[in-house]
BAMIPA-651729 format. One record per atom (N, C-alpha, C): x negated, y negated, z; residue in one letter. Coordinates in steps of 0.02 Angstrom, whole numbers, plus 50000, padded with zeros to 5 digits. Layout:
<nodes>
(node (X, Y, Z), 'a');
...
</nodes>
This chain:
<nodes>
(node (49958, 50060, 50000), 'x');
(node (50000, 50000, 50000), 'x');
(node (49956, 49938, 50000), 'x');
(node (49972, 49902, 49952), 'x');
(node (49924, 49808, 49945), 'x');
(node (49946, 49781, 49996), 'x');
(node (49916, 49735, 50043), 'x');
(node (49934, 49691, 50074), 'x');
(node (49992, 49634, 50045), 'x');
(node (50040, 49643, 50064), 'x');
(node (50105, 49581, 50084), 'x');
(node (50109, 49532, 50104), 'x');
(node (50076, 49484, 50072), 'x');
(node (50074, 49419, 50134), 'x');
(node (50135, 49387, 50100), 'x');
(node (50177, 49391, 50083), 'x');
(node (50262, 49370, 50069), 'x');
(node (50283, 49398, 50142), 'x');
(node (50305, 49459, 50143), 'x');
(node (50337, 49478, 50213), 'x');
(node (50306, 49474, 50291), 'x');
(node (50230, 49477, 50259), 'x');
(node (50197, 49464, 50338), 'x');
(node (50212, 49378, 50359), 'x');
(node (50231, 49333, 50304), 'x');
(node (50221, 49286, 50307), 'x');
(node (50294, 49261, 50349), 'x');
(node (50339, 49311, 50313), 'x');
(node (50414, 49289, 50328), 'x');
(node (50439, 49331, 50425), 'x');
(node (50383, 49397, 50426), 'x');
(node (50385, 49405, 50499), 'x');
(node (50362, 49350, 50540), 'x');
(node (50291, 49312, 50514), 'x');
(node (50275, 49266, 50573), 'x');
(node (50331, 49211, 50601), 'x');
(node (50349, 49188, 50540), 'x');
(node (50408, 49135, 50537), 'x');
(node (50433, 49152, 50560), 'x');
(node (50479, 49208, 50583), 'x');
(node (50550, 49260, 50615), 'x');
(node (50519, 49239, 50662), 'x');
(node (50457, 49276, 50702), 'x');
(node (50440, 49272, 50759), 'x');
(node (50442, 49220, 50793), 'x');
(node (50450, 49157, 50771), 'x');
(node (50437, 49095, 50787), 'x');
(node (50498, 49060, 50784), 'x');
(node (50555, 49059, 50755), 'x');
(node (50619, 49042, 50750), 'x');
(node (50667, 49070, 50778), 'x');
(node (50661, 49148, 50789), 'x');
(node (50719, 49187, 50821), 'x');
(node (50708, 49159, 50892), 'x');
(node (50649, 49156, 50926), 'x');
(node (50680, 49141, 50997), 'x');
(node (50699, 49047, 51026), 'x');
(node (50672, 49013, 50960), 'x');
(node (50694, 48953, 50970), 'x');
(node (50775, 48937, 50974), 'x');
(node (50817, 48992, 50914), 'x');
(node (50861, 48988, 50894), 'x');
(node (50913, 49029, 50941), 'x');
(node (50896, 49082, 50990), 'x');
(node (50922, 49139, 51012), 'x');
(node (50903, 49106, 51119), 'x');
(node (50887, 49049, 51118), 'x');
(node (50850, 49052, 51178), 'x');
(node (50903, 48991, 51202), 'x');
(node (50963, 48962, 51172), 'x');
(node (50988, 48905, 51201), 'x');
(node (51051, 48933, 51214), 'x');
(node (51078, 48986, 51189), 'x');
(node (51141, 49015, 51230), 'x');
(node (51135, 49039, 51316), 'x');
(node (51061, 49060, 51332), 'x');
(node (51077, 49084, 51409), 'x');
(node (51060, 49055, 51452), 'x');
(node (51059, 48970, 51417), 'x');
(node (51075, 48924, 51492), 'x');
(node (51148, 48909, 51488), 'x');
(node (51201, 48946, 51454), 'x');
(node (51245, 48916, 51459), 'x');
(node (51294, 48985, 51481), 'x');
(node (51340, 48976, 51536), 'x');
(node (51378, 49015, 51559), 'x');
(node (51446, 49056, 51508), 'x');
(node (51484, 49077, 51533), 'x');
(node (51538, 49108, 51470), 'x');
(node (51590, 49057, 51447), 'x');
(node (51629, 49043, 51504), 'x');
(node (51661, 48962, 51471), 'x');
(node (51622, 48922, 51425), 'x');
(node (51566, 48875, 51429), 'x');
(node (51543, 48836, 51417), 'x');
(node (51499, 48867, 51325), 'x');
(node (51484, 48955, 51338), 'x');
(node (51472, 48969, 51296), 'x');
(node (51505, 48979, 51224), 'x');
(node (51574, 48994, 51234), 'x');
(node (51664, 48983, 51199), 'x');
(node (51677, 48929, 51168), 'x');
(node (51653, 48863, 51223), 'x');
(node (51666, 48810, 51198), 'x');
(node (51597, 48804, 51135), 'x');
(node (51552, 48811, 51165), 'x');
(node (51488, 48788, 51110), 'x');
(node (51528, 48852, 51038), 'x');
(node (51543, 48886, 51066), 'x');
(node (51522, 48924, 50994), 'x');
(node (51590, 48901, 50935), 'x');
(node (51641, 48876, 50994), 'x');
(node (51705, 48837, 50951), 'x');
(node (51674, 48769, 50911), 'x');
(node (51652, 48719, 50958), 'x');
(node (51593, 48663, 50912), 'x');
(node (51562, 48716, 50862), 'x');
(node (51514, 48754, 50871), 'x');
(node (51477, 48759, 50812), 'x');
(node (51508, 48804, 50754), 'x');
(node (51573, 48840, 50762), 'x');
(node (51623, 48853, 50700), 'x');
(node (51640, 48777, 50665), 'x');
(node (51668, 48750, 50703), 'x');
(node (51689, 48674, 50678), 'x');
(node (51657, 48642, 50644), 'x');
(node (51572, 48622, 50671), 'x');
(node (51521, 48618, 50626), 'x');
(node (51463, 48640, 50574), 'x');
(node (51444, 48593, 50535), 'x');
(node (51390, 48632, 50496), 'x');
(node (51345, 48590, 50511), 'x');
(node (51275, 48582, 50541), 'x');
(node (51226, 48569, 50544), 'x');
(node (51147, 48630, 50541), 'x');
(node (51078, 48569, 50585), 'x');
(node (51037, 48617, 50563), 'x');
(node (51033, 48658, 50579), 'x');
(node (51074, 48664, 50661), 'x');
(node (51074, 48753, 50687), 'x');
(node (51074, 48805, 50631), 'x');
(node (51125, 48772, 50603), 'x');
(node (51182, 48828, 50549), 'x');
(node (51121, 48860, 50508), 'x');
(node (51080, 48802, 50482), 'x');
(node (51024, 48812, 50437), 'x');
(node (50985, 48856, 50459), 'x');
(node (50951, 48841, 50509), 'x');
(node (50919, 48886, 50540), 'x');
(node (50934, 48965, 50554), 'x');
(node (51019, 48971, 50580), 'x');
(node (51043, 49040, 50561), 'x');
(node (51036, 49052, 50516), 'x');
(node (51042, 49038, 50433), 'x');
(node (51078, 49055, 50366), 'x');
(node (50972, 49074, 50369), 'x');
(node (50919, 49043, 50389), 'x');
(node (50844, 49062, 50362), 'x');
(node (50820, 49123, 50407), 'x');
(node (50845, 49119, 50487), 'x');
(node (50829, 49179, 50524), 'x');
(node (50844, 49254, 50480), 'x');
(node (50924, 49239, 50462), 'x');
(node (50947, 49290, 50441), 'x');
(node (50907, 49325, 50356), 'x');
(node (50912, 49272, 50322), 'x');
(node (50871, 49285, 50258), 'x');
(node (50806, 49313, 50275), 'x');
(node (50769, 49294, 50325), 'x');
(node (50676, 49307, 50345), 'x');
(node (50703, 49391, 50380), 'x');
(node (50747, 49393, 50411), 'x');
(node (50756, 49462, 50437), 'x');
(node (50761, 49523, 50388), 'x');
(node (50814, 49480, 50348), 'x');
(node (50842, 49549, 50271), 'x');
(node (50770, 49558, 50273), 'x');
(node (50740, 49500, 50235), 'x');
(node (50694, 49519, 50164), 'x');
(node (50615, 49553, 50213), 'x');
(node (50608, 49559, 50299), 'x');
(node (50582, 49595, 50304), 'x');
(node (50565, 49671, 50307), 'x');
(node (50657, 49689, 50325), 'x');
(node (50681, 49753, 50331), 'x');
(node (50663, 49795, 50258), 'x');
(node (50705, 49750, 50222), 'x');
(node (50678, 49760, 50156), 'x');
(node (50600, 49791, 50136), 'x');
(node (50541, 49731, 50132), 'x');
(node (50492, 49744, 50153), 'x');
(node (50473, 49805, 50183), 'x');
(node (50475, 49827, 50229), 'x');
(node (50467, 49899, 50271), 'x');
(node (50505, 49935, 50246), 'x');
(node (50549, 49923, 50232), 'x');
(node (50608, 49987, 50175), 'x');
(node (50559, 50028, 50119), 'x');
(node (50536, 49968, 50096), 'x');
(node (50492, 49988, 50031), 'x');
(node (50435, 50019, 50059), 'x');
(node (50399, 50025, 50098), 'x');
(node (50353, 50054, 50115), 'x');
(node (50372, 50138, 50143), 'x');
(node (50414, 50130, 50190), 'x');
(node (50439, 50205, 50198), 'x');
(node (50476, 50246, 50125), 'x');
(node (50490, 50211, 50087), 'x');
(node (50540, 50236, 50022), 'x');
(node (50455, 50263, 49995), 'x');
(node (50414, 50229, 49972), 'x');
(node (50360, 50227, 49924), 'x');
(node (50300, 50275, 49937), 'x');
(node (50279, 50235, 50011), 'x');
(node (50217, 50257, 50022), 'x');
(node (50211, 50346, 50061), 'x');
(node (50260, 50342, 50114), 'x');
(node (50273, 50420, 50150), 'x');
(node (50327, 50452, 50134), 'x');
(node (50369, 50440, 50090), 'x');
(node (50427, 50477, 50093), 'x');
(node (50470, 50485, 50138), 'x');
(node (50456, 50419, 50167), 'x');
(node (50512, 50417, 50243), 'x');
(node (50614, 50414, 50217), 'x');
(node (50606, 50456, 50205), 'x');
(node (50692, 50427, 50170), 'x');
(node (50748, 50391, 50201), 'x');
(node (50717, 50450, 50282), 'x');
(node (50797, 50405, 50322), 'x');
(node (50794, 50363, 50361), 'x');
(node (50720, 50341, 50358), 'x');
(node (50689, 50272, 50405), 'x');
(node (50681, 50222, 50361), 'x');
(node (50696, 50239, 50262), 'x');
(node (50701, 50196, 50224), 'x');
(node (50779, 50164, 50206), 'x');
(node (50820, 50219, 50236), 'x');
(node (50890, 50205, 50246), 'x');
(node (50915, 50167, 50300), 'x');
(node (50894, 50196, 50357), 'x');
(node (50911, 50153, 50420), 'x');
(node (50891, 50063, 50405), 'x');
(node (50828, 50072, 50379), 'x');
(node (50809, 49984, 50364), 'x');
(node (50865, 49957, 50315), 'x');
(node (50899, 49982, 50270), 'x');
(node (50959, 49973, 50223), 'x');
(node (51003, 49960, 50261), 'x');
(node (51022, 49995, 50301), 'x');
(node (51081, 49976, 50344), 'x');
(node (51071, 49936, 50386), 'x');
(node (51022, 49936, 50437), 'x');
(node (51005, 49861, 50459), 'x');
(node (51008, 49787, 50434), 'x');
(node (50981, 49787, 50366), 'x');
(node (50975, 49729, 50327), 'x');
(node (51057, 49711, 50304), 'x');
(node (51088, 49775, 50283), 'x');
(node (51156, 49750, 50274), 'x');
(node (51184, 49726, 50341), 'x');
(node (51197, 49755, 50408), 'x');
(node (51218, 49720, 50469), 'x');
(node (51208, 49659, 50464), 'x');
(node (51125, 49618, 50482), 'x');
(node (51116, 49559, 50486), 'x');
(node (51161, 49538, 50434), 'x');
(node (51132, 49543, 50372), 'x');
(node (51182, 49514, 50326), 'x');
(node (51249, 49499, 50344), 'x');
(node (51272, 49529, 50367), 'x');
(node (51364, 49535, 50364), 'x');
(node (51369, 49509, 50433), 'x');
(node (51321, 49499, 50499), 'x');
(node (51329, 49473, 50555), 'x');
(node (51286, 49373, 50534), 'x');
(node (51264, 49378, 50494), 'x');
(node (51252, 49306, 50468), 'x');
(node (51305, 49276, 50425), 'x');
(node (51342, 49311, 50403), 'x');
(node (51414, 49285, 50361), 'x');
(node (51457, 49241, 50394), 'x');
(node (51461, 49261, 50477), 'x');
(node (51497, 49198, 50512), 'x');
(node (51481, 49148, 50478), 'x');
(node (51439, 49115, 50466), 'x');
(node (51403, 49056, 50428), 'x');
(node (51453, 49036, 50371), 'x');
(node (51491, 49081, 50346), 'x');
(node (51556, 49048, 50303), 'x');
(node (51601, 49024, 50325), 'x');
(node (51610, 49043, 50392), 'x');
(node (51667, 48985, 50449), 'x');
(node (51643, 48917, 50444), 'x');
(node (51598, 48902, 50456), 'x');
(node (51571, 48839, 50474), 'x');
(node (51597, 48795, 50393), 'x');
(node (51553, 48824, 50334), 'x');
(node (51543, 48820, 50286), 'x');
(node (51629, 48782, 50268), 'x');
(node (51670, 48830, 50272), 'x');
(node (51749, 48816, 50239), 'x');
(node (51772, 48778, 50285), 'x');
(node (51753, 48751, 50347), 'x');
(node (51779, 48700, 50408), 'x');
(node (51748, 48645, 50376), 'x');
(node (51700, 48643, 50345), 'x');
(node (51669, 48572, 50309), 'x');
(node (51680, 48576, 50265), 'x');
(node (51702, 48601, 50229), 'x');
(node (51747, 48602, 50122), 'x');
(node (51843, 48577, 50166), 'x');
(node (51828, 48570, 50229), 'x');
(node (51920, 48537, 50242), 'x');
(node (51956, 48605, 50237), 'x');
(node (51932, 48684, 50231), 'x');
(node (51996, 48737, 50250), 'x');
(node (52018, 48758, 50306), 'x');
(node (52078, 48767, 50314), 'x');
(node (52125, 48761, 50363), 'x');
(node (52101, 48838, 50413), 'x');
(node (52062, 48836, 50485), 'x');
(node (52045, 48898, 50508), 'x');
(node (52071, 48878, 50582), 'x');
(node (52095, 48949, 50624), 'x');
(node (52104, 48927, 50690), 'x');
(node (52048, 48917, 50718), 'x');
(node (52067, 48892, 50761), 'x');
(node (52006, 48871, 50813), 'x');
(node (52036, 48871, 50900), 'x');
(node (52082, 48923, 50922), 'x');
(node (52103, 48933, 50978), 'x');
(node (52048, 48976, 51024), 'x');
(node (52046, 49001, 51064), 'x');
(node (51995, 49038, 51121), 'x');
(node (52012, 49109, 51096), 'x');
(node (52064, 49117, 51064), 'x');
(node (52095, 49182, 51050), 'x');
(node (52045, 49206, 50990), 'x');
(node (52028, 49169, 50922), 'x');
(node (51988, 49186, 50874), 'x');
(node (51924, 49190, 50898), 'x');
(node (51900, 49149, 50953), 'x');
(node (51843, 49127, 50971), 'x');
(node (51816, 49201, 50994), 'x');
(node (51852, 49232, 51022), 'x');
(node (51831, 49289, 51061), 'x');
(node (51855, 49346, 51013), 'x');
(node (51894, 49362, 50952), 'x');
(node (51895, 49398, 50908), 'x');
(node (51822, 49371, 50881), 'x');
(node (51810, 49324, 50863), 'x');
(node (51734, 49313, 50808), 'x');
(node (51676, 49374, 50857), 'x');
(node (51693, 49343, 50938), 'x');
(node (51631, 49371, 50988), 'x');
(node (51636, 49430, 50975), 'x');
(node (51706, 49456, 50966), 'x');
(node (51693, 49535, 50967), 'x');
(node (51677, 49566, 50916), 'x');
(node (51694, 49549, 50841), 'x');
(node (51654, 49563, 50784), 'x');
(node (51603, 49545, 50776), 'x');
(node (51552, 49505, 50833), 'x');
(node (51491, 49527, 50811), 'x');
(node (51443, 49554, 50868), 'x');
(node (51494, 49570, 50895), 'x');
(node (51479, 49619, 50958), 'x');
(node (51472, 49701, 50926), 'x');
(node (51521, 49708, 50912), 'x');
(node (51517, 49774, 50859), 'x');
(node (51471, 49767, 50814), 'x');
(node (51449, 49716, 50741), 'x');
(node (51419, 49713, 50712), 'x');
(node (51342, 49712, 50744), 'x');
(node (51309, 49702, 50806), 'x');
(node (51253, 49702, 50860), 'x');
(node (51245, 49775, 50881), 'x');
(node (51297, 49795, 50904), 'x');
(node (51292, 49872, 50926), 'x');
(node (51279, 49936, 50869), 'x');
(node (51308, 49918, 50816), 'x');
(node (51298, 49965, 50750), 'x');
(node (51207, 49937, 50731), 'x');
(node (51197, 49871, 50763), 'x');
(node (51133, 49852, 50716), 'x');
(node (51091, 49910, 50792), 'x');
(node (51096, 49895, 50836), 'x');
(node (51055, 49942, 50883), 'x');
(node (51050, 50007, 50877), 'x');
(node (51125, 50036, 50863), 'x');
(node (51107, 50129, 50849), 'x');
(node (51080, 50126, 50806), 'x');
(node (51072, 50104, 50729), 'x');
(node (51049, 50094, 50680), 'x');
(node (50966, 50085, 50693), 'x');
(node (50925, 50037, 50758), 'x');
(node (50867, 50016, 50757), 'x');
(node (50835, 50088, 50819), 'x');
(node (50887, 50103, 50837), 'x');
(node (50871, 50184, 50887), 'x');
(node (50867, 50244, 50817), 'x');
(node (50902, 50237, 50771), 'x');
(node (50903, 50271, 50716), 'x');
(node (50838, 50302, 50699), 'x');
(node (50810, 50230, 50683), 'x');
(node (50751, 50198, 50648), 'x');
(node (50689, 50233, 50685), 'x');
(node (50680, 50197, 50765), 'x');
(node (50634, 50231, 50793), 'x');
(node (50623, 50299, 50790), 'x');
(node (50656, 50323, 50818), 'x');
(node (50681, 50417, 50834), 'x');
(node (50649, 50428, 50754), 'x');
(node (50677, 50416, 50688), 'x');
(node (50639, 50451, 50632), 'x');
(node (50578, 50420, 50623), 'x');
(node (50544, 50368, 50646), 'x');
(node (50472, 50363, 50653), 'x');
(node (50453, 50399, 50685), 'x');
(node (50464, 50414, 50754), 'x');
(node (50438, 50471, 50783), 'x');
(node (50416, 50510, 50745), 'x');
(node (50462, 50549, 50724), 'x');
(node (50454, 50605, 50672), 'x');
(node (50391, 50602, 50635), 'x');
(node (50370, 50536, 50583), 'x');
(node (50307, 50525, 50550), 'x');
(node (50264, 50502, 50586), 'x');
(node (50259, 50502, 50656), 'x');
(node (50212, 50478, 50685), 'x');
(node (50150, 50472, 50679), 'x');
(node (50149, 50540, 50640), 'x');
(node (50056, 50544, 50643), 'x');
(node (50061, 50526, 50559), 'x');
(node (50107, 50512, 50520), 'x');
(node (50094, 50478, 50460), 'x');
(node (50087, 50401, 50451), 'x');
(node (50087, 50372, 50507), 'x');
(node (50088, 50301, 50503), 'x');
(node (50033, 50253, 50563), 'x');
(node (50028, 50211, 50534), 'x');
(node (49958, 50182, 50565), 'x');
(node (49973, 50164, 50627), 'x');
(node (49926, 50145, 50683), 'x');
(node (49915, 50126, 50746), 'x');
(node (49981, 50075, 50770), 'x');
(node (49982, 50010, 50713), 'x');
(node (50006, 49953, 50717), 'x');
(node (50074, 49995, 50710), 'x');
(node (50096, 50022, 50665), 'x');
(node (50169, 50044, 50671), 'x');
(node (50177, 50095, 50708), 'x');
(node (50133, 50147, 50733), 'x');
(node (50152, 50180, 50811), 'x');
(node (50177, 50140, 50859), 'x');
(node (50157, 50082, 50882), 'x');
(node (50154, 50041, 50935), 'x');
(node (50216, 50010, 50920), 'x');
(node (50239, 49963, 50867), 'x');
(node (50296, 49972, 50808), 'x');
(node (50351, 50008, 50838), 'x');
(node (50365, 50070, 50836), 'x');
(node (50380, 50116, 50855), 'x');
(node (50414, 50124, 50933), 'x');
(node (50368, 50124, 50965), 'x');
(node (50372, 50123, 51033), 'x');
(node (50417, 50062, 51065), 'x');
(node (50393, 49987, 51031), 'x');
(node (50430, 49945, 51070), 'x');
(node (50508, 49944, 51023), 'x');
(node (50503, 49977, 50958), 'x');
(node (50579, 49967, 50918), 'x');
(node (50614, 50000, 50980), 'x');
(node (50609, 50059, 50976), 'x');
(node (50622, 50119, 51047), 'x');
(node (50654, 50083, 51120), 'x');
(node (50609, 50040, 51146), 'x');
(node (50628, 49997, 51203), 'x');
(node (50678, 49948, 51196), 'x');
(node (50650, 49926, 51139), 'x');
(node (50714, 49860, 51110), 'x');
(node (50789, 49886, 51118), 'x');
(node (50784, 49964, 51073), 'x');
(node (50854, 49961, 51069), 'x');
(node (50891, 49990, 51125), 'x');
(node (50843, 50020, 51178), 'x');
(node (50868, 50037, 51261), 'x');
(node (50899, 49969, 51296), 'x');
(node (50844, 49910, 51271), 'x');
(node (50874, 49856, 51333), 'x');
(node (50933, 49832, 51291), 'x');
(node (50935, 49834, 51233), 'x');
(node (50998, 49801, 51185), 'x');
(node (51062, 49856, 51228), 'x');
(node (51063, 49922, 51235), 'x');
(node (51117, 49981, 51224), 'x');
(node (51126, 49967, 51324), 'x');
(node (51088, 49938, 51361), 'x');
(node (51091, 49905, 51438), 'x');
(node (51139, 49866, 51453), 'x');
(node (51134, 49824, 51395), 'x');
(node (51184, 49735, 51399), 'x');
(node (51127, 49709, 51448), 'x');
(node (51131, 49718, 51506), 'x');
(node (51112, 49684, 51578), 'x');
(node (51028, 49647, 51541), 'x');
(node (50993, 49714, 51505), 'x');
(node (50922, 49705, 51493), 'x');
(node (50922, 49650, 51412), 'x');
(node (50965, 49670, 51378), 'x');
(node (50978, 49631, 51309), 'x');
(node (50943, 49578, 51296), 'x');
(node (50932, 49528, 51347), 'x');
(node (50893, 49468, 51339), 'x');
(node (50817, 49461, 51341), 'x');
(node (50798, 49520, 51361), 'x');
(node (50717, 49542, 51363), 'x');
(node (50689, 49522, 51288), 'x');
(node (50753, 49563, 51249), 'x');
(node (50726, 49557, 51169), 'x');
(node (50735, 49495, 51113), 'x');
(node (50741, 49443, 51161), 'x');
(node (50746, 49374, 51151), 'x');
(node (50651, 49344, 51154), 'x');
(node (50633, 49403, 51188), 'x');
(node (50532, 49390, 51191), 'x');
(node (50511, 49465, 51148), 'x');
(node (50528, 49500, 51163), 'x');
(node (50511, 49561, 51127), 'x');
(node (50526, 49556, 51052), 'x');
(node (50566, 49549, 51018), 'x');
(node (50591, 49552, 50932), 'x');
(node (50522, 49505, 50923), 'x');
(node (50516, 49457, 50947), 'x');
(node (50439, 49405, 50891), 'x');
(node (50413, 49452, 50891), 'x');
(node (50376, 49502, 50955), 'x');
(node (50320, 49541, 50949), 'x');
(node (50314, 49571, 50914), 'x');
(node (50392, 49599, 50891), 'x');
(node (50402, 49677, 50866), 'x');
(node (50373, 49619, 50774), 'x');
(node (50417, 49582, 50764), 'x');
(node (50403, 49549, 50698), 'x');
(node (50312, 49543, 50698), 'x');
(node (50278, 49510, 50739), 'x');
(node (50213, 49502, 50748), 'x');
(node (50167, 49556, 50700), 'x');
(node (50197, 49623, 50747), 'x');
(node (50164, 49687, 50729), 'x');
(node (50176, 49709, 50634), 'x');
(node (50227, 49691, 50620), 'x');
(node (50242, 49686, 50561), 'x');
(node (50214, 49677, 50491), 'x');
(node (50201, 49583, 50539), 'x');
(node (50156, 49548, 50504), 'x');
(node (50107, 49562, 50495), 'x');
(node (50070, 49584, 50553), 'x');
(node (49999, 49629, 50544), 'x');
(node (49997, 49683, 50495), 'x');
(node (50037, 49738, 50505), 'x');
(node (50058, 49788, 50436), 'x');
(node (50058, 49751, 50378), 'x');
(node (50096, 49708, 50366), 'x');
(node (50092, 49684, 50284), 'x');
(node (50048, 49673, 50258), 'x');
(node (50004, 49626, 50322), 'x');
(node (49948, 49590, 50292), 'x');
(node (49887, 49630, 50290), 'x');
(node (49902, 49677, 50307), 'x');
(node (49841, 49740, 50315), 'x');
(node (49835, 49782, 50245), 'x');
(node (49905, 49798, 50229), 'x');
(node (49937, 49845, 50193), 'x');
(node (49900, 49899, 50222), 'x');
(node (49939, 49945, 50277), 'x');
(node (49911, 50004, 50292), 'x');
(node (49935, 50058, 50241), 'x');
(node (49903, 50091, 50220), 'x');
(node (49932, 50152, 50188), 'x');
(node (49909, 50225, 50213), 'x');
(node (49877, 50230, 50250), 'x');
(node (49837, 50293, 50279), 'x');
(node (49826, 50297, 50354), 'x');
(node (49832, 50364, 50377), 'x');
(node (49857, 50370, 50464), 'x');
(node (49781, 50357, 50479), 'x');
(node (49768, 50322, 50520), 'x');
(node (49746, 50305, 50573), 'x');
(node (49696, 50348, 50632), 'x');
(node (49650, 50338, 50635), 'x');
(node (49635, 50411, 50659), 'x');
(node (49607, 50366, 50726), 'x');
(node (49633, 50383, 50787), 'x');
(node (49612, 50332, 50873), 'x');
(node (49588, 50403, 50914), 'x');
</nodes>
């Protein structure tokens, strides 16, 4: 595999935006959090922006690593699981068309009642992205000894991530953990590992 500096480039960025972007909801309690998330349906600003680039830098890394398990090891169902991941985000970044049609003037509720239908569709859409990233790990396992140091380790914290995500209580850990996990990524791309690792 050639080194990637497109996707290593687009992990560092992730790493660096997801927790700017992911770090201002848990000073705010559940009321107060309802209300913000009713403002930010209502509006389109740069938050919004910033979601609509998190989400794009996430696909096109999954992606990225898709292609490497599809290509380089014959990982099929750790090249699938990244498919289905990338579609989640995708379809959990689509809220972003609420905002969008509230500023084109279309007519959407905006009661506490939708507010907490939106929470729960992407509550579900979060939980499918976690079995999906437990998916992922568990069939790395499997290639373990086919894949380099950086994605063992890779590996290990995807593994943890999706324990404290499947916790709730722990969930916010991976508000510091996901940069890392992107970090490690970046290192892979920019390496282009193609051959196991011998420690």
């Amino acid at each position: 595999m050639k080194a990637n500096y497109g996707f290593g480039l687009a992990a560092i960025v992730l790493a660096i935006l997801f927790p700017i972007y992911w770090l201002a909801p848990l000073t705010m309690g559940l009321d107060n959090a309802v209300t913000a998330m009713r403002d930010e349906f209502m509006t389109l600003d740069g938050w919004d922006a910033l979601f609509a680039i998190i989400g794009v830098l996430e696909i096109a890394v999954y992606l990225g690593l898709r292609r490497y398990f599809r290509d380089q090891i014959n990982g099929s169902f750790p090249a699938n699981m990244l498919l289905v991941m990338a579609i989640l985000v995708g379809l959990f970044h689509c809220t972003l068309f609420i905002d969008i049609s509230v500023y084109l003037g279309l007519s959407l509720p905006s009661s506490d009642s939708f507010i907490f239908m939106m929470i729960a569709v992407l509550v579900v859409l979060l939980g499918l992205y976690t079995f999906a990233l437990l998916a992922l790990s568990i069939a790395m396992l499997v290639k373990f000894d086919e894949i380099s140091v950086v994605l063992k380790t890779f590996t290990i914290g995807a593994m943890i991530a999706a324990m404290f995500q499947l916790s709730i209580v722990f969930a916010m850990v991976n508000i510091v953990l996901f940069p890392g996990l992107m970090l490690l990524l970046a290192i892979h791309f920019f390496r282009g590992d193609s051959a196991v690792e011998v420690v």
